[in-house]
N, C-alpha and C positions, 0 to 999 in steps of 0.2 A: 504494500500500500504506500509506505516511505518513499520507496522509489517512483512510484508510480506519478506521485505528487514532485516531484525532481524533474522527469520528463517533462510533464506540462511546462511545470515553471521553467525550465529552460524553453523552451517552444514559445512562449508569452512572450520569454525577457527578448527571445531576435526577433521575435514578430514586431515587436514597441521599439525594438533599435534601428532595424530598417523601412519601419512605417514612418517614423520620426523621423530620418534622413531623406527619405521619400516627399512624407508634407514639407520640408525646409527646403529641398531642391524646388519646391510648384509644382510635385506630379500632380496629375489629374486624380479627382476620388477616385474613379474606377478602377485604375492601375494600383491604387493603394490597397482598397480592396479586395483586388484579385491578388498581388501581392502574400497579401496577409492570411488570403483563404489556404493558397498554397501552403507558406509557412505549415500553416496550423493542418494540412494533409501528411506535408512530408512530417510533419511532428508525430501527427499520429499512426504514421505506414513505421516511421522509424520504430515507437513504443510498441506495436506491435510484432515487428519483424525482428528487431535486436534484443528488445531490455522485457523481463529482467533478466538480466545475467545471476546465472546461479555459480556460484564460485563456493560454494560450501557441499562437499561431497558427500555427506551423511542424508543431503535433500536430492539424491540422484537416486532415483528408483531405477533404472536402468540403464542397461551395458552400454558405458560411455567411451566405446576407443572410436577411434580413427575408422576402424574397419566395418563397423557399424552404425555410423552416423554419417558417412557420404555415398551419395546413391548417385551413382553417374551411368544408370544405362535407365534412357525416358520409360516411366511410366509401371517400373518394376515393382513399387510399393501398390500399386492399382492391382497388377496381377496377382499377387500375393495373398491381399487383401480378402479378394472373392475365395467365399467359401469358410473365412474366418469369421471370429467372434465381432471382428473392428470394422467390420462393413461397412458400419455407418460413417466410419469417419473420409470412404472415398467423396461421397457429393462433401462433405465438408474441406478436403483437401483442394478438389476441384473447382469448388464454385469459391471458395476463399479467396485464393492464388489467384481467379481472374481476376472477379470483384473488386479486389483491391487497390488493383493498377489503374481500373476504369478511368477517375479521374486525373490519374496523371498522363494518360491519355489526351482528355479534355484538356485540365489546368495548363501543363505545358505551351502548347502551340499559342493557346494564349494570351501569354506571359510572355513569348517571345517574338509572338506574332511575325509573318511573313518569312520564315526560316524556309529553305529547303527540306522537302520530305525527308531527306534521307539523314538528316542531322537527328530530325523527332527518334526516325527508325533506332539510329545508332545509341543515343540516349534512351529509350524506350527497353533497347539490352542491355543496357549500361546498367542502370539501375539493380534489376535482377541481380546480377551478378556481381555485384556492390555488396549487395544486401547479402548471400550465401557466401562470399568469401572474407566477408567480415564476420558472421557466426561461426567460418571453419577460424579462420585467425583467431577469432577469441577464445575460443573454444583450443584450441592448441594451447596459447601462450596462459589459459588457467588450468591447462591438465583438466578441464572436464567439457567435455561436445556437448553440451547440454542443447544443442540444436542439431536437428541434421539438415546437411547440405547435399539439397537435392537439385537434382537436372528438372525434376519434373517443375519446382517453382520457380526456375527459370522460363521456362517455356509456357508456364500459365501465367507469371509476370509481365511477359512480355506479349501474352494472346490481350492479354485482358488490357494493357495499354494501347493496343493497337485495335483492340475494339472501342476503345473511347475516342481516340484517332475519328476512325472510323464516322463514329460521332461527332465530333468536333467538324468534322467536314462535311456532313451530311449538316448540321445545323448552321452554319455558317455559310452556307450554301442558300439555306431558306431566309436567314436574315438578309444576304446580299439583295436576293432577288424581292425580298419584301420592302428591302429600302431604293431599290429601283422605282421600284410599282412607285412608292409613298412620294418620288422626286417626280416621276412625270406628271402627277396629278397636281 
């Protein structure tokens, strides 16, 4: 809960450090806004994906090496899965790992507005792969994996950003052509 309360409040303190450099530059509210919404995304993708960090080995219920905590052939935990007690935790691994990225999908592009596709793309797996090879990193450097690092949340990371993508373009599309209409008239 401690930490929990840590997270946030770091998340707060840079959302109010670079909202306030933001309003003293004359951004525009909206930019500060969206700014701030991201902030407070990646705050919360971070507290979810990284912390807590468990560093206390007597609260490790399970076999913490190396050898089973990184899964690098797609979608092995799926297979496994079926026919087990933990079934249920496949739509929860599946629809999580999309879900999650949706709006940095969205958020990005317009944050950064008018980028090349392929920069969204490139940072779209960036991310992912930020996020599991800082779980395997920390997870080494405390002697305990208390995460595993999986190929499969890379590739739902990156499904699920690129479906907000997706979105972002398809709506952006409709506002374009709605502020057409609203100019000719």
């Amino acid at each position: 809960m401690l930490s929990e309360l840590y997270e946030v409040a770091a998340g707060l303190l840079v959302m109010a450090v670079v909202c306030a450099v933001m309003i003293k530059k004359k951004c525009q509210n909206d930019r500060v806004l969206l700014t701030a919404v991201f902030i407070l995304y990646m705050t919360g993708l971070f507290a979810v994906t990284l912390f807590p960090v468990m560093y206390d080995h007597s609260l490790m219920s399970f076999a913490n090496t190396p050898q089973r905590c990184i899964r690098l052939v797609p979608f092995e935990f799926m297979r496994e899965a079926f026919g087990r007690t933990y079934i249920f935790y496949v739509p929860v691994q599946l629809g999580g790992n999309f879900i999650m990225t949706i709006p940095f999908g969205i958020l990005l592009p317009m944050l950064l507005k008018d980028k090349k596709p392929w920069l969204y793309i490139l940072l779209f797996f960036l991310l992912p792969v930020f996020i599991e090879t800082t779980q395997l990193t920390v997870g080494a450097l405390l002697g305990t994996f208390y995460r595993t690092t999986d190929v499969d949340d890379v590739i739902l990371n990156f499904s699920g950003a690129m479906a907000g993508y997706g979105i972002y373009c398809v709506m952006s599309r409709i506002f374009r052509r709605k502020k057409q209409s609203n100019n000719m008239e």
